[in-house]
DOKE-641155 format. One record per residue: z, y, x of N, C-alpha, C, CB in turn. Coordinates in pm, 1 decimal. Each point is the difference from the previous one (the first is absolute). Glycine has a CB too. Example, Ala and Ser with C-alpha at 12.3 -4.5 7.8 and 13.67 -1.06 7.14 Angstrom:
pt nz 780.0	ny -569.0	nx 1319.0	caz 0.0	cay 119.0	cax -89.0	cz 0.0	cy 120.0	cx 90.0	cbz 124.6	cby -117.3	cbx -189.2
pt nz -196.6	ny 222.3	nx 154.2	caz 6.0	cay 119.0	cax 82.0	cz 73.0	cy 109.0	cx -77.0	cbz -214.5	cby -62.8	cbx 118.4
END
This chain:
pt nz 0.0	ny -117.9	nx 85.2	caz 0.0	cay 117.9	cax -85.2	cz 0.0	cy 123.1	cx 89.0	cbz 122.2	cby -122.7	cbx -185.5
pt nz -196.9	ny 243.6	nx 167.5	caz -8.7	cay 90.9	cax 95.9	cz 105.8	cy 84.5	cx -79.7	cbz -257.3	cby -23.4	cbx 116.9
pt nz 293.8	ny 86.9	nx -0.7	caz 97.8	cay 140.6	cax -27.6	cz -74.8	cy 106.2	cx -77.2	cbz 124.6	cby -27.7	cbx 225.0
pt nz -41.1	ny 104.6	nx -303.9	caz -76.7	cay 124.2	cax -39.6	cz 109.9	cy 82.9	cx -86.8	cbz -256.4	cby -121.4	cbx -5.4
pt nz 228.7	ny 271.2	nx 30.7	caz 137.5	cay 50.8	cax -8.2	cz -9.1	cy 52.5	cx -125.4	cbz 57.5	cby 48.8	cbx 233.3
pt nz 68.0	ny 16.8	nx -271.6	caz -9.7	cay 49.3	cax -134.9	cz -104.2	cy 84.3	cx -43.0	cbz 208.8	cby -22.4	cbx 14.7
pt nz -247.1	ny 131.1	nx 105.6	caz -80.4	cay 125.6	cax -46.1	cz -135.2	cy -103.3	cx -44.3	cbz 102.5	cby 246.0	cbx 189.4
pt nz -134.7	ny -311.1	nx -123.6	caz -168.6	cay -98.9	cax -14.8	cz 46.7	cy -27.5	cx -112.0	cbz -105.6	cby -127.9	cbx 218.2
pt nz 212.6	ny 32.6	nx -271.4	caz 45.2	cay -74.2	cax -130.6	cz -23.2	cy 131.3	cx -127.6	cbz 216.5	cby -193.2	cbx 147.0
pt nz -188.8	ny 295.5	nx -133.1	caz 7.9	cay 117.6	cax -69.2	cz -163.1	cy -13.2	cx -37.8	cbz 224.5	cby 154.6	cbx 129.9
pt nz -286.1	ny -97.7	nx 19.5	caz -121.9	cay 15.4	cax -12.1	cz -105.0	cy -114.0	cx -75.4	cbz 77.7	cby 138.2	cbx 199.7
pt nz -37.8	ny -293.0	nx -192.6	caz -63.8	cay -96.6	cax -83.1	cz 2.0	cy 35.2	cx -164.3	cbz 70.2	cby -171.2	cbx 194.0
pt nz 86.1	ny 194.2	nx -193.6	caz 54.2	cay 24.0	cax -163.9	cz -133.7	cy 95.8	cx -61.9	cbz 319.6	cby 13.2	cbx 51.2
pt nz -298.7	ny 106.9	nx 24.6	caz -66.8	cay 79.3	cax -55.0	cz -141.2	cy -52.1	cx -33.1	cbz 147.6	cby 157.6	cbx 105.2
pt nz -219.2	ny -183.2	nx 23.7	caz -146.0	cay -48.2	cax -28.1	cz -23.6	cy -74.2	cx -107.0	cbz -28.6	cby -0.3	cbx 205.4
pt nz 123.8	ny -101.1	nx -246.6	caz 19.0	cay -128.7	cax -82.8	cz 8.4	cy 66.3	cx -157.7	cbz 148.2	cby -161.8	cbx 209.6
pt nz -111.6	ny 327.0	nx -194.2	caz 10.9	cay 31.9	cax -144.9	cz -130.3	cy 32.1	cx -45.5	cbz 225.6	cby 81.7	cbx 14.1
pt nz -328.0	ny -57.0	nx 132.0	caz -133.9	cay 112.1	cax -18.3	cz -78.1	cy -156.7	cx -60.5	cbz -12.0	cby 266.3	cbx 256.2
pt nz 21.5	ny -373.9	nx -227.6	caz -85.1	cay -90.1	cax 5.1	cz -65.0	cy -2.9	cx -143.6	cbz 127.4	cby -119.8	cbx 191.6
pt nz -71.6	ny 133.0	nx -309.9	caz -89.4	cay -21.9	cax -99.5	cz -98.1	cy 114.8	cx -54.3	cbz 173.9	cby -160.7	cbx -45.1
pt nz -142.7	ny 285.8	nx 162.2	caz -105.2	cay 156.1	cax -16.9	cz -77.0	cy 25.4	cx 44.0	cbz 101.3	cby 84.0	cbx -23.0
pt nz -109.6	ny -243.6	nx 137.8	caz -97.0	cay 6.6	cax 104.9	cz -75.1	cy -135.7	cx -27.4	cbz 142.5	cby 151.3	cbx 181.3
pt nz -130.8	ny -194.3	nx -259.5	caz -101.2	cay -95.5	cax -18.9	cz 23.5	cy -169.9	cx 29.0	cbz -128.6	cby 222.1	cbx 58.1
pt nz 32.0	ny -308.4	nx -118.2	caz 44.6	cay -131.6	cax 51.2	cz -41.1	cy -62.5	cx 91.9	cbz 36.9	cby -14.6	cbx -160.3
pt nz -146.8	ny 57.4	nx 239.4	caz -72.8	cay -62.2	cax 78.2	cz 40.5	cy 110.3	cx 137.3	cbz -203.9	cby -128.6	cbx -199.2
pt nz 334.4	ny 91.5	nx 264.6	caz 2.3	cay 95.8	cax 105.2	cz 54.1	cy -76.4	cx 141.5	cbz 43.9	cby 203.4	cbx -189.5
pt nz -110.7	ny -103.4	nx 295.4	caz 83.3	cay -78.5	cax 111.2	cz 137.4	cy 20.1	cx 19.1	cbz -186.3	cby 4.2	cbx 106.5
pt nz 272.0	ny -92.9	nx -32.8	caz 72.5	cay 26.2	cax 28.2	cz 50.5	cy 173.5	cx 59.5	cbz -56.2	cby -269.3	cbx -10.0
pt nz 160.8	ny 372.3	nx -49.7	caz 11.7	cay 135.2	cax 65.4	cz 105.0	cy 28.6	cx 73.6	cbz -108.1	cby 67.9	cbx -157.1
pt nz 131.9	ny -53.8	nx 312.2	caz 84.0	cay 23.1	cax 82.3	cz 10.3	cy 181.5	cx 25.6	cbz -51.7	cby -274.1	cbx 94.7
pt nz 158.7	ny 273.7	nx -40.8	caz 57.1	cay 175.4	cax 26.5	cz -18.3	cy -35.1	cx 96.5	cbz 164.7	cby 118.8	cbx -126.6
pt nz -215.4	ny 10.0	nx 218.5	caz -36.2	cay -22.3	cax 134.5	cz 130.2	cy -11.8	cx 104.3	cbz -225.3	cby 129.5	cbx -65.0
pt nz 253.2	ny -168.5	nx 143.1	caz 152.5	cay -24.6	cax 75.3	cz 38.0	cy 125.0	cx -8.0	cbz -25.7	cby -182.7	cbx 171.8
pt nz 135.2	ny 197.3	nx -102.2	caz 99.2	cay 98.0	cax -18.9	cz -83.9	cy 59.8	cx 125.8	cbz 264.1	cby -99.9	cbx -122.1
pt nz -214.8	ny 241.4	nx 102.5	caz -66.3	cay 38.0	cax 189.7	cz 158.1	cy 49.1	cx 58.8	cbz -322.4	cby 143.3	cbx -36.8
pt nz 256.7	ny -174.9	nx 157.8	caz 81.7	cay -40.0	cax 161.9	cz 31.6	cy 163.2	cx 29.4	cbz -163.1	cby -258.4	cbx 131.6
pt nz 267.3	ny 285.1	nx -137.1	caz 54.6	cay 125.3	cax 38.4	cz -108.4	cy 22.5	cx 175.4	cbz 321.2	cby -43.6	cbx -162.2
pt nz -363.3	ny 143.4	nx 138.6	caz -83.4	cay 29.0	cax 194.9	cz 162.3	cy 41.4	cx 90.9	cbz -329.1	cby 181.3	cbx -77.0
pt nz 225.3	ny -263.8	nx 209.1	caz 159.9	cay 33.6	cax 90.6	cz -28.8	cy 142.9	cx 47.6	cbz 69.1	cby -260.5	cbx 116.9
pt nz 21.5	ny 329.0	nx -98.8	caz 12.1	cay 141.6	cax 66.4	cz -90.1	cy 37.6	cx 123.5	cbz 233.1	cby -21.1	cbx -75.6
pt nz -290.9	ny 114.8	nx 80.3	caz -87.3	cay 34.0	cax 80.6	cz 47.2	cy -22.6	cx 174.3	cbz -77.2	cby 165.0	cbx -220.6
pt nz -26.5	ny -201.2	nx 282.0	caz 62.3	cay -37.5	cax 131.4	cz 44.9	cy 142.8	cx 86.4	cbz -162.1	cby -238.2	cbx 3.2
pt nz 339.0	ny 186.5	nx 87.4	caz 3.8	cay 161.0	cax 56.0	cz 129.9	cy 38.6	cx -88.0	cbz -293.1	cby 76.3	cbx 46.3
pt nz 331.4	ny -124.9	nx -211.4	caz 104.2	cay 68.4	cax -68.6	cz 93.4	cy -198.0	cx -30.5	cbz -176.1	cby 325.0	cbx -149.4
pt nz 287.7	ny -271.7	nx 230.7	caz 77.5	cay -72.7	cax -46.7	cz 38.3	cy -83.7	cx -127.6	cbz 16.3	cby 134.9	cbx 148.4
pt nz -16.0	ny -240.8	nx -149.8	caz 62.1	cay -69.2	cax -173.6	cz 97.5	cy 84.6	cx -8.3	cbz -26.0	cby -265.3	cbx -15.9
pt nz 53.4	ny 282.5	nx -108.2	caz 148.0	cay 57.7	cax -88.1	cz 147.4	cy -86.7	cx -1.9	cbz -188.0	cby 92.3	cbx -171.7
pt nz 250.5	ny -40.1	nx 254.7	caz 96.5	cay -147.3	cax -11.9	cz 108.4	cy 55.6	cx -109.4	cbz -14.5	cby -115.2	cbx 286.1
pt nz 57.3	ny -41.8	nx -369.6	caz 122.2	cay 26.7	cax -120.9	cz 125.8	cy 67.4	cx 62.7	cbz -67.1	cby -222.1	cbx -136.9
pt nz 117.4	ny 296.6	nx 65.0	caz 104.2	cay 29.2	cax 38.3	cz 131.5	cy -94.2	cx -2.3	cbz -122.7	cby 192.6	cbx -54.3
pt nz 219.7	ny -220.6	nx 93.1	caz 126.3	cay -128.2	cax -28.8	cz 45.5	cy 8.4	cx -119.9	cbz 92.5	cby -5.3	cbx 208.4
pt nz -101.3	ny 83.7	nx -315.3	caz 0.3	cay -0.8	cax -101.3	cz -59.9	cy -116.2	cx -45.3	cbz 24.0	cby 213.9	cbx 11.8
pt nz -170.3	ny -126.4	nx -84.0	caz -142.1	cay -97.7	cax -21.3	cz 28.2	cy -143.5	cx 121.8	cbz -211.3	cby 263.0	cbx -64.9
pt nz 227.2	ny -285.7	nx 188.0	caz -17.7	cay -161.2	cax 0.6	cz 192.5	cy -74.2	cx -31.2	cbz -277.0	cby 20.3	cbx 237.0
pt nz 351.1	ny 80.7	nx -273.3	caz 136.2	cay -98.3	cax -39.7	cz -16.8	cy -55.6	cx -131.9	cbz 166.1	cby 138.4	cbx 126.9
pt nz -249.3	ny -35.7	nx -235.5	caz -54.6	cay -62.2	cax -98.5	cz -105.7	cy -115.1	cx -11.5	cbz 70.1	cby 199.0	cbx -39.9
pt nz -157.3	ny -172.9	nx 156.9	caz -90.6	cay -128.5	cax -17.4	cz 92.0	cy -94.1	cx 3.0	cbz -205.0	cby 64.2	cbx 104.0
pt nz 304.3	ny -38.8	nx 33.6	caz 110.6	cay -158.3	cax 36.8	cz 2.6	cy -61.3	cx -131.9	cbz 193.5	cby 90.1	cbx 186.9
pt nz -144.4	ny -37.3	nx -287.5	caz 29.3	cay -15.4	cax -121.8	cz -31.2	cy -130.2	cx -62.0	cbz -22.1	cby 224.6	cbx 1.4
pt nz -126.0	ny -119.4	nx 1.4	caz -130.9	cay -85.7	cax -80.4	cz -48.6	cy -62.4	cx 92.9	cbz -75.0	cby 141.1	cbx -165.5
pt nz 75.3	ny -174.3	nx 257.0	caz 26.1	cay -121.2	cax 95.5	cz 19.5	cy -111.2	cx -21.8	cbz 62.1	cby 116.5	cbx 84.6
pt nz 105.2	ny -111.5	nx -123.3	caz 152.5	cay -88.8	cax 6.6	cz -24.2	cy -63.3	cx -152.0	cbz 205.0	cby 181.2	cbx 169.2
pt nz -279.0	ny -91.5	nx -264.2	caz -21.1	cay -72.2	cax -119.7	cz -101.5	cy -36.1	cx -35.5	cbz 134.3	cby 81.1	cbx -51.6
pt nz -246.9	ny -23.6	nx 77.5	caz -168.7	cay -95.4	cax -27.2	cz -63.4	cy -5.1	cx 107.3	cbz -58.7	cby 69.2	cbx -210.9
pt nz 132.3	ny -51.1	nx 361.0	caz -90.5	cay -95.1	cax 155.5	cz -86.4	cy -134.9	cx -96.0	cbz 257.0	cby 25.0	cbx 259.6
pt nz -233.1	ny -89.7	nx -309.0	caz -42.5	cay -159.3	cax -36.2	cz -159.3	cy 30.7	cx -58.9	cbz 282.5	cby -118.8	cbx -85.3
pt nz -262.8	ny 261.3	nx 40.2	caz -115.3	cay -19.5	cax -109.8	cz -99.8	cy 118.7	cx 89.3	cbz 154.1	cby -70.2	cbx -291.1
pt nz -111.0	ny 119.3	nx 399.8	caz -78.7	cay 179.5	cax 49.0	cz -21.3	cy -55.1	cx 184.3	cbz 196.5	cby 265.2	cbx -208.6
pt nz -335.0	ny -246.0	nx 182.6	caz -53.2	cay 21.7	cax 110.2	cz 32.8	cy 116.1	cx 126.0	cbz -139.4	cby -106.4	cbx -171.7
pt nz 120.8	ny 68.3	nx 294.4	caz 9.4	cay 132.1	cax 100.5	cz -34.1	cy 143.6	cx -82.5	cbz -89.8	cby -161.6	cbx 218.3
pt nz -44.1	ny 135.4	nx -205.5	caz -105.2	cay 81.5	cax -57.1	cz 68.7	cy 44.9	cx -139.9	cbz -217.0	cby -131.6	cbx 123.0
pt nz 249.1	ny 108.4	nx -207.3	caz 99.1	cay 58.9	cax -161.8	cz 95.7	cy 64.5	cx 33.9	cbz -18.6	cby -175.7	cbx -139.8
pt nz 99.6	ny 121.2	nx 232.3	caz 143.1	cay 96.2	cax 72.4	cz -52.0	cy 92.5	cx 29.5	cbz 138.7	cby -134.3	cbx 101.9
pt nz -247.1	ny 153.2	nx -19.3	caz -38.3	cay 109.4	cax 93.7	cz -8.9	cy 100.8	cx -143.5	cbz -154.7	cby -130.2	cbx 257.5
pt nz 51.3	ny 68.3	nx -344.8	caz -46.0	cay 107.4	cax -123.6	cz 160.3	cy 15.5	cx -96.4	cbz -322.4	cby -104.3	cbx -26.2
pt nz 372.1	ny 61.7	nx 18.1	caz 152.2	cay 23.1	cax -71.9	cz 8.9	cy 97.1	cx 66.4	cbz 122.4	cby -199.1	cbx -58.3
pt nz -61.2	ny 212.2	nx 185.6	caz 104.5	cay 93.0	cax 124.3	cz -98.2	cy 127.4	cx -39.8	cbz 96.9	cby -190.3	cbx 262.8
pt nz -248.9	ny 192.1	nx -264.4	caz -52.9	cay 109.3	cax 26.6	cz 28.6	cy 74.4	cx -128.3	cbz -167.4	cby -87.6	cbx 171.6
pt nz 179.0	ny 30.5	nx -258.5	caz 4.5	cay 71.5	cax -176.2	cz 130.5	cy 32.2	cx -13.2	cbz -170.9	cby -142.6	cbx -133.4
pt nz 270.4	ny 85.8	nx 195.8	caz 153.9	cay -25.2	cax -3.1	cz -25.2	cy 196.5	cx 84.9	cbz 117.3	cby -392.8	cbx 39.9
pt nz -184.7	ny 386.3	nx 73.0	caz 44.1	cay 107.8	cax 94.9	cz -69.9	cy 141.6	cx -115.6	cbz -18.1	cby -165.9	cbx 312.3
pt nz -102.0	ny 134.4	nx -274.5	caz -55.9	cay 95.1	cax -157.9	cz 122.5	cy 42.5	cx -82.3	cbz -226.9	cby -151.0	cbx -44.6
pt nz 288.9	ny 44.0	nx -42.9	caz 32.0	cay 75.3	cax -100.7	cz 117.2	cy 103.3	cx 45.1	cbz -81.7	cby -193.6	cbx -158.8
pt nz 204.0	ny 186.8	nx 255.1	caz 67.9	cay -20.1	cax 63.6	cz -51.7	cy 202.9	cx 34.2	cbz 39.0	cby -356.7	cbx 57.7
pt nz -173.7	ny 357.9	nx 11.8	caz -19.7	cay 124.7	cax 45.1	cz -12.2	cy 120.2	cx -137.1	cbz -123.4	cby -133.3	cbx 231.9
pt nz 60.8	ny -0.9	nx -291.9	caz -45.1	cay 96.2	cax -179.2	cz 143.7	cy 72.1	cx -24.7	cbz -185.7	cby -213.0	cbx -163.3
pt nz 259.4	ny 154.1	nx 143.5	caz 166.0	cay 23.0	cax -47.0	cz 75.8	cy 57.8	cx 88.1	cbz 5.2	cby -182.0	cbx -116.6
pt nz -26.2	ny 211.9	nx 260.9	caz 7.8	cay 133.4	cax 109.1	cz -44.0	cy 74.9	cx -55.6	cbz -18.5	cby -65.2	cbx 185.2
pt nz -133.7	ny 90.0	nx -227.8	caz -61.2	cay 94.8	cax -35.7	cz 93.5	cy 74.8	cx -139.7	cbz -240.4	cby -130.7	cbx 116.6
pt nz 227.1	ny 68.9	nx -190.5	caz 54.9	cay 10.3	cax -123.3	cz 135.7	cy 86.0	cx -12.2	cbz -116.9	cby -220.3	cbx -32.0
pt nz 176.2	ny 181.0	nx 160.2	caz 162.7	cay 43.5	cax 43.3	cz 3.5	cy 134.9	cx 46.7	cbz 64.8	cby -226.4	cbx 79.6
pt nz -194.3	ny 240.0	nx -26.0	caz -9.3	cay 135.4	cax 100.8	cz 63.5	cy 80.4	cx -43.7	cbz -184.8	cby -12.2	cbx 70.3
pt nz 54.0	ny 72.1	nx -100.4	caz 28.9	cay 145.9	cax -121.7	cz 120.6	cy 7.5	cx -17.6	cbz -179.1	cby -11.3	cbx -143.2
pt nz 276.3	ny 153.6	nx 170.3	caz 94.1	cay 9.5	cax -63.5	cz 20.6	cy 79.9	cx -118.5	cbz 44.6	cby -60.4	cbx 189.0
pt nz 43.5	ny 56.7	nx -314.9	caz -32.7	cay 13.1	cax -112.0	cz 70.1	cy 109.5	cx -0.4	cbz -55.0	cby -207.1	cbx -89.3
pt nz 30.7	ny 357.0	nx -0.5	caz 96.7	cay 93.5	cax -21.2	cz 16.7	cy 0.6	cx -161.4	cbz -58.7	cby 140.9	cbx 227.8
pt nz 183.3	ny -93.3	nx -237.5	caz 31.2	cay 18.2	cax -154.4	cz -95.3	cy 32.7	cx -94.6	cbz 184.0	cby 63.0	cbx 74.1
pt nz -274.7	ny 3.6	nx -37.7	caz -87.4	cay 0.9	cax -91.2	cz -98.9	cy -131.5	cx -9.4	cbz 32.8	cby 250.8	cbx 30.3
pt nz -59.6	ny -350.0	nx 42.3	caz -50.4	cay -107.0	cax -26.9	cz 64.7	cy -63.9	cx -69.1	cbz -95.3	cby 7.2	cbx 150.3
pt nz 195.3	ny 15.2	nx -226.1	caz 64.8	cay -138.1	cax -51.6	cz -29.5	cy 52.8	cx -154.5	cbz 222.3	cby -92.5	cbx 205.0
pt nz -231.0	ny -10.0	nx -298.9	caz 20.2	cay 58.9	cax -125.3	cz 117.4	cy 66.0	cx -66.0	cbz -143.9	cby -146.2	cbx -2.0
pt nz 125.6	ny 234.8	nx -90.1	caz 85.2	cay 140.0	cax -39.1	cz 73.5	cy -114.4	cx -158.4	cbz -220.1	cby 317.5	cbx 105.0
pt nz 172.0	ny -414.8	nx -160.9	caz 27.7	cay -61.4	cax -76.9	cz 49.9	cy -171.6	cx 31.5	cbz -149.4	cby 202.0	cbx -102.1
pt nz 222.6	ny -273.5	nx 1.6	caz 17.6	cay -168.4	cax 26.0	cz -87.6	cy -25.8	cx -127.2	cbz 273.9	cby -56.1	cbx 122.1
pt nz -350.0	ny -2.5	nx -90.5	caz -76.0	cay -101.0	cax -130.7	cz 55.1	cy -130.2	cx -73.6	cbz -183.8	cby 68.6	cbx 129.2
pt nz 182.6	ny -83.4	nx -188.9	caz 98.2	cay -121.4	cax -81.3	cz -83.3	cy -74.2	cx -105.0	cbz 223.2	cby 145.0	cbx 14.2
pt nz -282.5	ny -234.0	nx -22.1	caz -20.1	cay -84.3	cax -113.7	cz 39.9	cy 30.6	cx -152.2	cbz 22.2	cby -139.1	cbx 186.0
pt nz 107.8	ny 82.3	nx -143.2	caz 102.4	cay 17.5	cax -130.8	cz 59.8	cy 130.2	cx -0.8	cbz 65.1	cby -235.8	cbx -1.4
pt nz -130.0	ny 203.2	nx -145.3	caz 34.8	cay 146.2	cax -95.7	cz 139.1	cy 50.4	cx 23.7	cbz -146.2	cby -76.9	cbx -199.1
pt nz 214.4	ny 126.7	nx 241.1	caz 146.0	cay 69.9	cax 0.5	cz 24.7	cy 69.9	cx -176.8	cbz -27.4	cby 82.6	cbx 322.0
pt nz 130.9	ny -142.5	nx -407.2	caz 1.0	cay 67.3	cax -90.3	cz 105.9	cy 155.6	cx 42.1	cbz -64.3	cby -257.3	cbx -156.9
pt nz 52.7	ny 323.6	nx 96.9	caz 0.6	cay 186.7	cax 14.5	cz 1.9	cy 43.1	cx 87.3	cbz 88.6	cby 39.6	cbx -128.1
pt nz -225.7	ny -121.4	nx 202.8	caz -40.4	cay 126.3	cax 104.2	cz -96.1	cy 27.0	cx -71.4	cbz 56.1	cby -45.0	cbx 233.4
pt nz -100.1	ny 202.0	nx -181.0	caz -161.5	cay 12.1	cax -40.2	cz -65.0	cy -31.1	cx -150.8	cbz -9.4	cby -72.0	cbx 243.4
END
């Protein structure tokens, strides 16, 4: 039985719904592979994770090593470090009183307010 990961499994589902819009007499329809991240231009260093991003891979390591390739860790750690910078970013900015809202929003109705 060959391997095949969820996103492909996704991608069958879907095709499998198109099949009766597309006719009965069809070939088999594949998604073209995934594409291969390009390696960094020669001359600029790889990006290395910060100990953050790889204490978390440890993680995901220690609990699905059995099922994740070299190559998957590597792509975990890199998305792990990504998000990691996103949420630096996010932190930067510092906020002044006037950024914050002037009101609390509430769902529930408060009876005699308002």
């Amino acid at each position: 039985m060959s391997e095949i990961s969820r996103r492909e499994f996704a991608q069958s589902l879907a095709l499998a719904a198109l099949a009766p819009m597309l006719g009965p007499h069809l070939a088999p329809i594949r998604w073209p592979p995934a594409a291969v991240p390009a390696p960094p231009p020669a001359g600029i260093p790889p990006h290395e994770p910060g100990a953050l991003a790889k204490a978390l891979a440890g993680v995901i390591r220690a609990q699905y090593g059995d099922r994740l390739s070299e190559a998957d860790l590597a792509v975990v750690t890199r998305q792990i470090e990504n998000g990691l910078e996103r949420a630096e970013k996010v932190r930067k900015p510092a906020l002044a009183n006037g950024n914050e809202p002037d009101f609390v929003f509430s769902a529930v109705r408060v009876e005699g307010v308002g």
